[in-house]
DOMAR-661033 format. One line per 5 residues: number of its first residue (from 1); for each residue y negated, z negated, x of C-alpha. Coordinates in nm, 3 decimals, always signed. Layout:
N
NUM = Y:Z:X | ...;
END
This chain:
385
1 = +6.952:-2.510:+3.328 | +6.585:-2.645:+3.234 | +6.434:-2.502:+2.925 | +6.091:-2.593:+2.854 | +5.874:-2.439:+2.515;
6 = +5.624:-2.496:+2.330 | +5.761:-2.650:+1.951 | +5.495:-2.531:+1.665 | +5.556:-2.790:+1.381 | +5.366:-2.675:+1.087;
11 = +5.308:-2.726:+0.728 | +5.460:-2.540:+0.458 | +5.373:-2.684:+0.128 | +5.084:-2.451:+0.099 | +4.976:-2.055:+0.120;
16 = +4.911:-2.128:+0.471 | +5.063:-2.282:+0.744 | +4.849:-2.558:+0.886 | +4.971:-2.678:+1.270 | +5.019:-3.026:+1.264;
21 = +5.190:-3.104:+1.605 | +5.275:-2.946:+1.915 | +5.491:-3.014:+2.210 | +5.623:-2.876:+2.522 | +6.011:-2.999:+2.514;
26 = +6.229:-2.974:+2.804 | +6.637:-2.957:+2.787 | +6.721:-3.162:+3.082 | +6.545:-3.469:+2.960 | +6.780:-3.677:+2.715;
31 = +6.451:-3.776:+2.591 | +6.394:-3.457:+2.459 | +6.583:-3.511:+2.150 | +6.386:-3.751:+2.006 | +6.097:-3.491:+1.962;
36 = +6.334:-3.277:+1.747 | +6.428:-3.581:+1.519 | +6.071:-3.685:+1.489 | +5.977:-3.335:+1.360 | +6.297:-3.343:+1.102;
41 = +6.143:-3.640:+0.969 | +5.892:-3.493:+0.741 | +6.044:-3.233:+0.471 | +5.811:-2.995:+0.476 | +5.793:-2.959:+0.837;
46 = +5.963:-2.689:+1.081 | +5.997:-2.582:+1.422 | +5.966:-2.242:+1.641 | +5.858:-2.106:+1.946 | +5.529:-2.014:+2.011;
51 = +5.310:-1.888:+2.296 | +4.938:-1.988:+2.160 | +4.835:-2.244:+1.921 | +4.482:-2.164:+1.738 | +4.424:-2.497:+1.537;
56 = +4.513:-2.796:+1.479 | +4.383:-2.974:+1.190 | +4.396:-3.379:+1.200 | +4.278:-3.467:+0.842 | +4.056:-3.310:+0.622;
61 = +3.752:-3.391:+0.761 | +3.764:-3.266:+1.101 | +3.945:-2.939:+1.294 | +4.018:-2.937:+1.653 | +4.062:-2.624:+1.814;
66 = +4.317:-2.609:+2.106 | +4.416:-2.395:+2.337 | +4.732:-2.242:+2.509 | +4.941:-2.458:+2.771 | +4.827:-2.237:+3.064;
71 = +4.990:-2.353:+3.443 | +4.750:-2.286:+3.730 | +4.929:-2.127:+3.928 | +5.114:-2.183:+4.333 | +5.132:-2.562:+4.177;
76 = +5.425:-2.724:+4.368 | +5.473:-3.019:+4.124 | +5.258:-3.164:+3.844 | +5.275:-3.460:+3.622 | +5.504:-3.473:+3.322;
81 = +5.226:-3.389:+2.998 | +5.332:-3.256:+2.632 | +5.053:-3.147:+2.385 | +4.926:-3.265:+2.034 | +4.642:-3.160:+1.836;
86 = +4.496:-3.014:+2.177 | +4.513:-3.303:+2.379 | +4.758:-3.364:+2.672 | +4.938:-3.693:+2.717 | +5.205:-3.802:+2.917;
91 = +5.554:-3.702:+2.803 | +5.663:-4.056:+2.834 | +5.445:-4.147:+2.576 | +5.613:-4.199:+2.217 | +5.487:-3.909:+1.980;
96 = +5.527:-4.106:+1.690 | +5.306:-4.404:+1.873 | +5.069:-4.121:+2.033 | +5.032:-3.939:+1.655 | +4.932:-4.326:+1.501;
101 = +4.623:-4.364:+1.719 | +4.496:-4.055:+1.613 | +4.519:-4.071:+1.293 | +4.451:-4.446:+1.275 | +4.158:-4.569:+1.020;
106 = +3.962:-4.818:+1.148 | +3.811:-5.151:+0.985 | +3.442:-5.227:+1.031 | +3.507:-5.464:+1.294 | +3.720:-5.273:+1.538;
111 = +3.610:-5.266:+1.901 | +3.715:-4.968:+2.098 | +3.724:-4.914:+2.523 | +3.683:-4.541:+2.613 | +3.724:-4.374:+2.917;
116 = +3.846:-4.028:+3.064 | +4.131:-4.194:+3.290 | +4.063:-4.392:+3.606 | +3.721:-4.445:+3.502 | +3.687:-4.843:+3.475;
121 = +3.939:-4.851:+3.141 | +4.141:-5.193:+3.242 | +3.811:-5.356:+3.430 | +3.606:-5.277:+3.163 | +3.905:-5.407:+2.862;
126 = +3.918:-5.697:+3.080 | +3.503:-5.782:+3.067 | +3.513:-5.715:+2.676 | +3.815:-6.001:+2.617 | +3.651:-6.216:+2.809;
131 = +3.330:-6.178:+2.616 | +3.574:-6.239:+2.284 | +3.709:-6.549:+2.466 | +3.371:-6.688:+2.550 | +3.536:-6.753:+2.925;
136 = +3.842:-6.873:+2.869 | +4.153:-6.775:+3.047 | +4.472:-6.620:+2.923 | +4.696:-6.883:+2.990 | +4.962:-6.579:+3.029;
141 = +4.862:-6.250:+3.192 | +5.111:-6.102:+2.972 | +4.870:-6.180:+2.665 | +4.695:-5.901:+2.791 | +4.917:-5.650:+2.674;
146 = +4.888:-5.746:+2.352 | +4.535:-5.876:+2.318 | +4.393:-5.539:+2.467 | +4.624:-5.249:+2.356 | +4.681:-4.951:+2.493;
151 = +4.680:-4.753:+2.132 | +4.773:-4.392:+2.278 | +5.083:-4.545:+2.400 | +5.178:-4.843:+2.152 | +5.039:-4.678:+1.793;
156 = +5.005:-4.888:+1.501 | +5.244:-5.195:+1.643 | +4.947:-5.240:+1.948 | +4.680:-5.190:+1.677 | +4.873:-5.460:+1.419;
161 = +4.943:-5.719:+1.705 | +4.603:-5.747:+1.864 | +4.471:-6.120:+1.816 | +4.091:-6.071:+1.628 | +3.831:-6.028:+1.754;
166 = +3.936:-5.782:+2.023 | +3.925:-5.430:+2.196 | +4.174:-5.127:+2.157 | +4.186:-4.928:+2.484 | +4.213:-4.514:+2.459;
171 = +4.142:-4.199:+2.628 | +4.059:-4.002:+2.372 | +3.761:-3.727:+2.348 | +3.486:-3.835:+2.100 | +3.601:-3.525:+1.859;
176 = +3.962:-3.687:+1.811 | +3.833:-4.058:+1.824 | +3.935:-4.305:+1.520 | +3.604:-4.303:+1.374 | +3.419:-4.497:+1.172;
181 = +2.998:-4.584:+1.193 | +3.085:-4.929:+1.106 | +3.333:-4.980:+1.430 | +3.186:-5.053:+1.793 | +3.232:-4.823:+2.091;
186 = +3.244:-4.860:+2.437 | +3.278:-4.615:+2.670 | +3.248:-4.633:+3.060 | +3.164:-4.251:+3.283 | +3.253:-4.264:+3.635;
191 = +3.158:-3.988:+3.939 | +3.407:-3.711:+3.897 | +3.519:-3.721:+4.234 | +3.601:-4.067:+4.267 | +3.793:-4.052:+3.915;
196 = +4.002:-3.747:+4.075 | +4.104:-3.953:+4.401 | +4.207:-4.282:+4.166 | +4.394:-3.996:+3.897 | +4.586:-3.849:+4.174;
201 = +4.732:-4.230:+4.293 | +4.780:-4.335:+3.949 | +4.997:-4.018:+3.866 | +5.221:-4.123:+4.189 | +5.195:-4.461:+4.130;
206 = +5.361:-4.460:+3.763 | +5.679:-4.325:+3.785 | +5.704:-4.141:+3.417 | +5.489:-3.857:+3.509 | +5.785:-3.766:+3.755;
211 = +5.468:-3.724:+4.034 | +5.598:-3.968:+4.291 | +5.626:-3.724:+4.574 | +5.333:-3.499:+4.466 | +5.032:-3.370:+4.695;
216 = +4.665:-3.395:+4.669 | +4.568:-3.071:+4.705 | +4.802:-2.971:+4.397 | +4.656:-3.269:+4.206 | +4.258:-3.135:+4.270;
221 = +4.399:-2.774:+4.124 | +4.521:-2.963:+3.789 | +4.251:-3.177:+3.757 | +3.976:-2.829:+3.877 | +4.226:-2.646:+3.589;
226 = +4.150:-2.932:+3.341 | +4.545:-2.962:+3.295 | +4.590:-3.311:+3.331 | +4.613:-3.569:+3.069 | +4.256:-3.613:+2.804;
231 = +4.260:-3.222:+2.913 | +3.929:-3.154:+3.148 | +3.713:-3.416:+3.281 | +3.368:-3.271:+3.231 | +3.457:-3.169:+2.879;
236 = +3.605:-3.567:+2.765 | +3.247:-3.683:+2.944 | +3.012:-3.441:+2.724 | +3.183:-3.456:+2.447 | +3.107:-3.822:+2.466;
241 = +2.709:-3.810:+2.623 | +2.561:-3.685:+2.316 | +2.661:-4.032:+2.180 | +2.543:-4.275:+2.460 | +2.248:-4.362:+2.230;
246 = +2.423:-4.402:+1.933 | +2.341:-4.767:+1.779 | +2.728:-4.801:+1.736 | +2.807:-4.685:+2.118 | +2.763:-4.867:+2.437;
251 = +2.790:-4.626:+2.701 | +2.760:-4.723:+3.108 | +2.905:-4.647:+3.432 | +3.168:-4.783:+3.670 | +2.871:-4.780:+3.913;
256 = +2.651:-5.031:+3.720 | +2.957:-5.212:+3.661 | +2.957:-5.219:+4.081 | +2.603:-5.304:+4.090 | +2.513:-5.571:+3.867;
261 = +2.819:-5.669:+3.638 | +2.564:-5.947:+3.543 | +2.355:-5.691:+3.378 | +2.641:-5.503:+3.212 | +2.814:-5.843:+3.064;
266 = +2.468:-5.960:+2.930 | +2.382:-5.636:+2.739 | +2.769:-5.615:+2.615 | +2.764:-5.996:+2.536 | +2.450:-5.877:+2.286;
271 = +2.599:-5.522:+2.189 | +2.941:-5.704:+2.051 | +2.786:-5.976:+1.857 | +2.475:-6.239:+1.903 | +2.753:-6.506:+1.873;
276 = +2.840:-6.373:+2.253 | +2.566:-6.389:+2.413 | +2.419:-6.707:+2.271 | +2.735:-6.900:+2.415 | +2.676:-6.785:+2.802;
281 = +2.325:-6.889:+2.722 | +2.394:-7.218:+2.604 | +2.662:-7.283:+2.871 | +2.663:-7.074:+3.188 | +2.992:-7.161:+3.293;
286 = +3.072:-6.899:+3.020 | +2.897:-6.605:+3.253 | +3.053:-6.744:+3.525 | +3.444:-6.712:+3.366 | +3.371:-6.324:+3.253;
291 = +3.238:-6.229:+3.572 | +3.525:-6.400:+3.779 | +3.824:-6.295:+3.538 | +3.733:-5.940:+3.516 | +3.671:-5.954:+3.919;
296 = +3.913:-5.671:+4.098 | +4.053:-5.962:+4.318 | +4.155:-6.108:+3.987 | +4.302:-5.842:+3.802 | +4.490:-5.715:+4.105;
301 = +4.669:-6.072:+4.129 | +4.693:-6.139:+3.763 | +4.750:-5.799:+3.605 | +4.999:-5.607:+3.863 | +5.324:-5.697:+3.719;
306 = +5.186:-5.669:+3.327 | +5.205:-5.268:+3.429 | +5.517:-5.278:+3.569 | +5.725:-5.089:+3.279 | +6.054:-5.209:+3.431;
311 = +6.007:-5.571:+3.441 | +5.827:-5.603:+3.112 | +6.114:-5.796:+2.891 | +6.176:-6.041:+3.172 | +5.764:-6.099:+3.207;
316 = +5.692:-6.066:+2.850 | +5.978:-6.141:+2.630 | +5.856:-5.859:+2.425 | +5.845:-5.503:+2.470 | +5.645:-5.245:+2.209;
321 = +5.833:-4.929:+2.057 | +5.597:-4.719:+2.282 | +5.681:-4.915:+2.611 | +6.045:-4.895:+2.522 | +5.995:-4.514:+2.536;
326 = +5.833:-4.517:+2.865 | +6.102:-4.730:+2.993 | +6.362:-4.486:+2.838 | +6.196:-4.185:+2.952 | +6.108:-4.282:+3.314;
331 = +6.514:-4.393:+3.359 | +6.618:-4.071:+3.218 | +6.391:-3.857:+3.547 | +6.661:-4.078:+3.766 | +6.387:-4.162:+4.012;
336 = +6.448:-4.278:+4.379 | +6.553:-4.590:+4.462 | +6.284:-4.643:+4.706 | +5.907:-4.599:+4.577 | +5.594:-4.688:+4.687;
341 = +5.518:-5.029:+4.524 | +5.328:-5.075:+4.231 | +4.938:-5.040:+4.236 | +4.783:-4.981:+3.881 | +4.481:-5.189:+4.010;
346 = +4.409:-5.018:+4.333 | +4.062:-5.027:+4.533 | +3.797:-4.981:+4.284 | +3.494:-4.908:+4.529 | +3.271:-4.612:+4.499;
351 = +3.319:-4.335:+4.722 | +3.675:-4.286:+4.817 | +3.680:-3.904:+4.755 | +3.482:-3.873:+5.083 | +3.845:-4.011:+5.246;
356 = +4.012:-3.761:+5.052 | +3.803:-3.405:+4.990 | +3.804:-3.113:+5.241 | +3.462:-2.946:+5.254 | +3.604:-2.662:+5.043;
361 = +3.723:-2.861:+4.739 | +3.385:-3.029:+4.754 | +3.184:-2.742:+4.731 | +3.438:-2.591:+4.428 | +3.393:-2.956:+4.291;
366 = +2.984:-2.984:+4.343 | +2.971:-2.650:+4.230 | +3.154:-2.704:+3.860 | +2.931:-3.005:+3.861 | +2.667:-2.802:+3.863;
371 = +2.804:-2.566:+3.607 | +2.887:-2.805:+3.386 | +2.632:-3.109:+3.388 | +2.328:-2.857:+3.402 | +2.080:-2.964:+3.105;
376 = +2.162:-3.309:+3.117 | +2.042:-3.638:+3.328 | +2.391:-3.643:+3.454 | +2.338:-3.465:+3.807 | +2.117:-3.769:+3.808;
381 = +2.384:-4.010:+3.805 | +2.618:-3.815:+4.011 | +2.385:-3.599:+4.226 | +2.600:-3.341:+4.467 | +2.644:-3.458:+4.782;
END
């Protein structure tokens, strides 16, 4: 029998209990365990079962509020998420790993790569390092892995391994970023309905969300619903647009990056450091590397396996505590044998919801576009169509 709840882990060394974690556990995962051991860790931590959560403070400084785990409903299958401090994530993330990023301080010189998922994360991590390397190649892809961490999924051993200078990758909202004025950040937008068609393949595509059989029109409910992982879309892009002229943000879109990725590499070159872009201006060979290393063709033959949890000690001869517990978790949903192959780097292009929307979930989509980008230059960027 499945059992899935909701595991309040709160405080209790003072008057009031403060929420500091949150979970949905469920019994037929072996996984599962490990979520009750990491909350008997701390002393003055315990566990029940609760409905709603009201708020979840992450330090002193800042409160998130959250809300309750509420399904959409007539939702044949949906990927595998849990909850902390507000924010879903997938379950075969490590908590522990998950919990680090958040609370992680950064230094002044830390470089981080935000995006809402499928929104130009790995091109974009891929155009920074090459910036940092001044053009020249990984002689391993699997240096990737560790020179541009995935922090929401590899916590403080990602964040301790990355070779300097470099770029963390995340997904988090601007409210729950690691945040300091001194640090750099870079964050990419991309048109809502192209970022729901590449969502919906990447949940299939990567077996720990337990989505490899699921539907598109279910997926367009979660992702209408806000229930899928970084919570809603339009929420994770406002809560970063107030920011896009902060002198400590670079903010752009996967569409410029189609358009000119000349233009976007020059401006980044500058925004990271005037040691950047006065090497592709002394040697333009320099440009030439960035532009062809982050090129989709590129990535798609270099990167593929590097995302491929299963062969990771054989290509790497190292695996992180966080991608062990992807590995562990994805064995433990005892998977097919047969699954489609591989594809973290799909198509990239602009435009593939049109292969993909019925005329009724683009007028529910254009019309929450409407709803929720009203005010700002936005519905300029991503005009309903």
């Amino acid at each position: 029998m499945s059992v899935a709840v909701m595991f309040h882990l709160c405080t209790t060394n003072t008057n009031v209990s403060h929420l500091v974690d949150s979970f949905i556990y469920n019994s037929t995962t072996s996984i599962g365990a490990e979520y009750l051991r990491y909350a008997n860790k701390a002393d003055n931590i315990k566990h029940q079962v609760v409905c709603v959560v009201e708020i979840t403070p992450l330090s002193p400084e800042r409160n998130f509020a959250t809300k309750p785990y509420k399904m959409t409903a007539n939702i044949k299958k949906r990927p595998r998420y849990v909850i902390m401090n507000g924010i879903y994530y997938p379950e075969m993330f490590s908590p522990k790993c998950f919990r680090e990023a958040l609370e992680y301080k950064p230094q002044p010189s830390d470089v981080f790569i935000d995006t809402y998922p499928k929104c130009g994360t790995t091109w974009m991590q891929n155009v920074a390092l090459y910036i940092f390397r001044k053009g020249k190649e990984l002689q391993d892809p699997s240096e990737f892995l560790r020179a541009a961490p995935f922090i929401d999924m590899l916590g403080m051993e990602g964040i301790n391994s990355m070779p300097r200078p470099g770029a963390f990758k995340t997904h988090l909202p601007y409210s729950h970023m690691p945040y300091s004025p001194e640090a750099k950040y870079i964050f990419v937008a991309r048109n809502p309905k192209d970022c729901c068609v590449s969502f919906f393949h990447h949940a299939r595509n990567q077996t720990g969300f337990g989505f490899w059989d699921g539907e598109f029109d279910d997926f367009f409910e979660l992702f209408m619903a806000g229930e899928l992982e970084y919570n809603d879309y339009f929420d994770h892009l406002l809560d970063w647009y107030p920011h896009r002229n902060d002198p400590n943000v670079f903010y752009t879109r996967f569409e410029d990056m189609k358009k000119d990725m000349t233009s976007v590499v020059l401006k980044l070159s500058k925004f990271l450091g005037q040691e950047y872009i006065d090497a592709i201006e002394k040697d333009n060979n320099v440009l030439n590397n960035i532009l062809l290393y982050s090129g989709f063709d590129y990535m798609k033959k270099k990167l593929s396996e590097v995302y491929d949890m299963q062969k990771l000690a054989e290509f790497t001869g190292h695996v992180f505590e966080g991608h062990k517990h992807c590995i562990e978790f994805t064995a433990s949903l005892n998977p097919p044998d047969e699954l489609p192959e591989l594809q973290f780097i799909r198509k990239g292009i602009v435009g593939d919801w049109k292969n993909y929307f019925s005329p009724d979930q683009n007028e529910r989509l254009n019309k929450k576009m409407l709803e929720k980008m009203k005010g700002t230059e936005l519905l300029q960027w991503y005009p309903v169509e």
